[in-house]
C-alpha positions in Angstrom: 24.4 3.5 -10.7 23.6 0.1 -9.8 21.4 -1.5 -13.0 20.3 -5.1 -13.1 20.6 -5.2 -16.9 19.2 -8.6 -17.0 15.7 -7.0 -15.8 16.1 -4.0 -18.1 16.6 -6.0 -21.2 12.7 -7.5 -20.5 11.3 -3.9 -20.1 9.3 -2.8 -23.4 11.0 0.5 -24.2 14.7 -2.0 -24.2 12.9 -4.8 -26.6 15.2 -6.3 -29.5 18.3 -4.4 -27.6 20.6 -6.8 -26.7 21.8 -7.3 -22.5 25.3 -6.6 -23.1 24.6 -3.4 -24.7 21.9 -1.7 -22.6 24.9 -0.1 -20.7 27.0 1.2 -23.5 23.8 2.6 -24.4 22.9 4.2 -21.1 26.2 5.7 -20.7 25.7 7.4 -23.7 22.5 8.8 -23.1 23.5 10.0 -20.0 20.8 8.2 -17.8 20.0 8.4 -13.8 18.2 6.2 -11.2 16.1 7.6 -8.4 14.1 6.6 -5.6 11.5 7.9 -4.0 9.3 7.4 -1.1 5.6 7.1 -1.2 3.8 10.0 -1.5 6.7 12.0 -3.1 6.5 14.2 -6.0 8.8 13.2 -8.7 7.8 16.0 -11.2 6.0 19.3 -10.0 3.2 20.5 -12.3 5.1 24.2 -14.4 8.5 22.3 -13.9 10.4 22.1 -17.0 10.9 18.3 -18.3 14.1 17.3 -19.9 14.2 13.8 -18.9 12.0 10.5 -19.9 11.2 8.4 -16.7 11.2 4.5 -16.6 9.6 3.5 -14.2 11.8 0.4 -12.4 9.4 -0.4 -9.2 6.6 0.9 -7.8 3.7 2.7 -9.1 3.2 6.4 -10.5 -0.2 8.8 -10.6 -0.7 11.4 -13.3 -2.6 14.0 -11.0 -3.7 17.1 -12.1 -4.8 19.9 -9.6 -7.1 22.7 -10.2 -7.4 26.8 -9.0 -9.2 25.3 -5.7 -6.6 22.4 -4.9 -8.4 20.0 -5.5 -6.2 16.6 -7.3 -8.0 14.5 -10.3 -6.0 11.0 -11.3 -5.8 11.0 -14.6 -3.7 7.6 -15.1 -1.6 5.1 -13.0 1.8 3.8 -14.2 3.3 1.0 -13.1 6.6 -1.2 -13.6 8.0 -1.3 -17.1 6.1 2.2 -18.1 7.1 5.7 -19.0 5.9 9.3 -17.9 7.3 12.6 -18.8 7.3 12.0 -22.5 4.8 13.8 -23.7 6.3 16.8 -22.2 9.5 16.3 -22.7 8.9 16.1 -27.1 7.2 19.0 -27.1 8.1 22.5 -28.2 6.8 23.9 -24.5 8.7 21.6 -21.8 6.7 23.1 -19.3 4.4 20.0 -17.3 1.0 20.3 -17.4 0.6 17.5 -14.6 2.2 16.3 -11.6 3.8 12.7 -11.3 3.4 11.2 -7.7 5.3 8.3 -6.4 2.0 6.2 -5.2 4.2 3.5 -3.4 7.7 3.3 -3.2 9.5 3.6 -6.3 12.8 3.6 -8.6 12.8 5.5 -11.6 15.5 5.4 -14.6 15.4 8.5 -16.1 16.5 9.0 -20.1 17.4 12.9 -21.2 15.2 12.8 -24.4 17.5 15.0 -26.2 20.0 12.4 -26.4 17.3 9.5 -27.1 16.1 11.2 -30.5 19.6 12.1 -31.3 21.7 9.8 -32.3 25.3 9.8 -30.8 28.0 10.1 -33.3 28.3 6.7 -33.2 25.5 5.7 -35.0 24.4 2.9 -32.7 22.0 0.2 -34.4 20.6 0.0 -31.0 19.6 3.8 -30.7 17.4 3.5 -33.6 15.3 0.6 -32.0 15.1 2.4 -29.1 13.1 5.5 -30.7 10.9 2.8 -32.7 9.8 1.1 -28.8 9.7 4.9 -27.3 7.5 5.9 -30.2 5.2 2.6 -29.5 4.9 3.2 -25.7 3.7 6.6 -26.7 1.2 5.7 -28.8 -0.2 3.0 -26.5 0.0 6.0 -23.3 -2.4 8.4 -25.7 -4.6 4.9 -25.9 -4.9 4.7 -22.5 -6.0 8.4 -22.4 -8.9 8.2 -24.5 -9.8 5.5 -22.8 -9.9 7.7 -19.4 -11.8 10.6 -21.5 -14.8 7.6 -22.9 -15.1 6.9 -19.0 -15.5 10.4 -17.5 -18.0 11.1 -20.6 -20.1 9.2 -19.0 -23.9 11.3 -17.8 -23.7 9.5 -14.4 -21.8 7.6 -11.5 -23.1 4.6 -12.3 -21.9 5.0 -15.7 -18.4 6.0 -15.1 -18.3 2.9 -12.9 -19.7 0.7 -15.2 -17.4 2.0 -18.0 -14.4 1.9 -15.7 -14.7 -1.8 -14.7 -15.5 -2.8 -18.8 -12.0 -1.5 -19.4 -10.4 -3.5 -16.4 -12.1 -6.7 -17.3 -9.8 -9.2 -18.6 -10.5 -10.3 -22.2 -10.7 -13.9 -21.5 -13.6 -13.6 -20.0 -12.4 -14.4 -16.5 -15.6 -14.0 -14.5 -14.2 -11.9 -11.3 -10.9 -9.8 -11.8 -9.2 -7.4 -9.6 -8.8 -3.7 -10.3 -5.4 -1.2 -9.5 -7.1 1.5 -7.4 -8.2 1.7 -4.2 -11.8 3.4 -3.3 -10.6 7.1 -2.9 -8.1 6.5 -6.1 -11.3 4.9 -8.0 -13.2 8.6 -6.9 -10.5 10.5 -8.2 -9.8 8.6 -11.4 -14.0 9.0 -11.7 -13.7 12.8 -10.4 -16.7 11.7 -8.1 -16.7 12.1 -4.2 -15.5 8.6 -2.3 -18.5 8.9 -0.2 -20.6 9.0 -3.4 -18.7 6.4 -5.1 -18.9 3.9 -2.3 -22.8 4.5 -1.8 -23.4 4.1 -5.7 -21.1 0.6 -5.6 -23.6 -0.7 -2.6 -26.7 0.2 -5.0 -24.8 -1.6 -8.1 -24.1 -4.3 -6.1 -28.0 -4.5 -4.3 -29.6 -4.2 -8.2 -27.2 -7.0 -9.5 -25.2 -5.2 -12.3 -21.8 -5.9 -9.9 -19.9 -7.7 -7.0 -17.1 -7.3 -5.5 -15.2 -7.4 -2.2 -12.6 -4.7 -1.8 -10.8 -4.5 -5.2 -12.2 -7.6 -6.4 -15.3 -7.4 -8.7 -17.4 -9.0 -10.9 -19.7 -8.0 -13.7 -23.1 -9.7 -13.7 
C-alpha cells in the first residue's frame, strides 16, 4: 500500500500522532486503500459495514434511495473526512445509506474493531486516535442537523435561503462559492432541478441573491 505519510499526518482523524508512527499504527489496524472511479458505489445501502473510510481524494455523497428509486443527498464529504462510522459503531452494521464516489477518489479504510480496541501493545497513539475519531463524529452529526434545519424549511425559497446561510463564510466575504452543482443542490433540497433553477432566477430578479454558476451572493 503506497501511503504518503507526510499527508496523512495533516489529516484530522491522525492529529497529535506523530509521522513516523502512522505506519506502525496502520499495520496494526489492518488498514486498506481503494480507488474508485466517478460514479462508483463504494458502500451499497443493506451492506454490512466493518470498516471506517478516510477519504484521501476526491469527493463522497451520502445518498439515500427510496421504494420508487428515487436518490436524496444527504451530505458531501470531501478530502480529510470520514463515512461509514456511524454504521460501523453501531449494534446493527447494516447501512442505511449509500456512499458514492462523486469524482474520482482514494479511500483509506480503518476496520473499527481494531480502532476502539486497543492492540496488546497499548500504543499511546491508539488512544489519541479514538479521541480525533470521536471528534469527527460529533462534528458529522453537526453537519446533519444542519441538513434537517434546511429541509424544514415550508418552501423553495426557504431551503435555498437556508442552504446558502450555512455556506456563507463567516468573515463576511461578500460573494463565496458553494460545493454542489444545480441537480446536486435539488437533491440535497429534495426539490426538482427544473424548480430549483426557476426559483434561483426569481431570487435573483427580487434581489435576495446573485450568483453565476456556483458563485453567489447574499444581498
Amino acid at each position: 500500500m503506497e501511503i504518503e505519510f507526510r499527508k496523512l499526518a495533516l489529516l484530522p482523524l491522525f492529529t497529535g500522532i506523530r509521522e513516523e508512527d502512522l505506519s506502525a499504527m496502520l499495520a496494526c489496524l489492518g488498514s486498506f486503500q481503494r480507488n474508485y472511479r466517478k460514479g462508483e458505489i463504494i458502500l451499497l445501502e443493506s451492506n454490512e459495514v466493518r470498516s471506517v473510510g478516510v477519504i484521501l481524494s476526491g469527493t463522497v455523497h451520502m445518498i439515500k434511495e427510496d421504494a420508487k428509486g428515487r436518490q436524496t443527498l444527504l451530505v458531501t464529504m470531501r478530502e480529510q473526512e470520514l463515512f461509514g462510522e456511524s454504521f460501523a459503531c453501531g449494534s446493527h452494521l447494516s447501512a442505511q445509506v449509500s456512499f458514492r464516489a462523486a469524482t474520482h477518489c482514494t479511500v483509506l479504510f480503518l476496520p473499527f474493531y481494531k480502532i476502539i480496541h486497543s492492540c496488546k501493545m497499548s500504543c499511546p497513539f491508539h488512544h489519541r486516535l479514538i479521541e480525533n475519531m470521536l471528534q469527527l463524529i460529533g462534528d458529522k452529526n453537526v453537519r446533519l442537523m444542519q441538513k434537517i434545519e434546511v429541509i424544514s424549511g415550508k418552501t423553495l425559497r426557504e431551503k435555498i435561503l437556508a442552504y446558502l446561510r450555512s455556506q456563507a463564510p463567516e468573515d463576511g466575504s461578500r460573494r463565496f462559492s458553494i460545493p454542489l452543482g444545480r441537480l446536486e443542490l435539488a437533491d440535497y433540497l429534495c426539490a426538482d432541478r427544473s424548480a430549483l433553477t426557476r426559483e434561483l432566477a426569481r431570487m435573483k430578479t427580487d434581489g435576495l441573491i446573485w450568483y453565476e454558476k456556483n458563485q453567489f451572493q447574499l444581498l
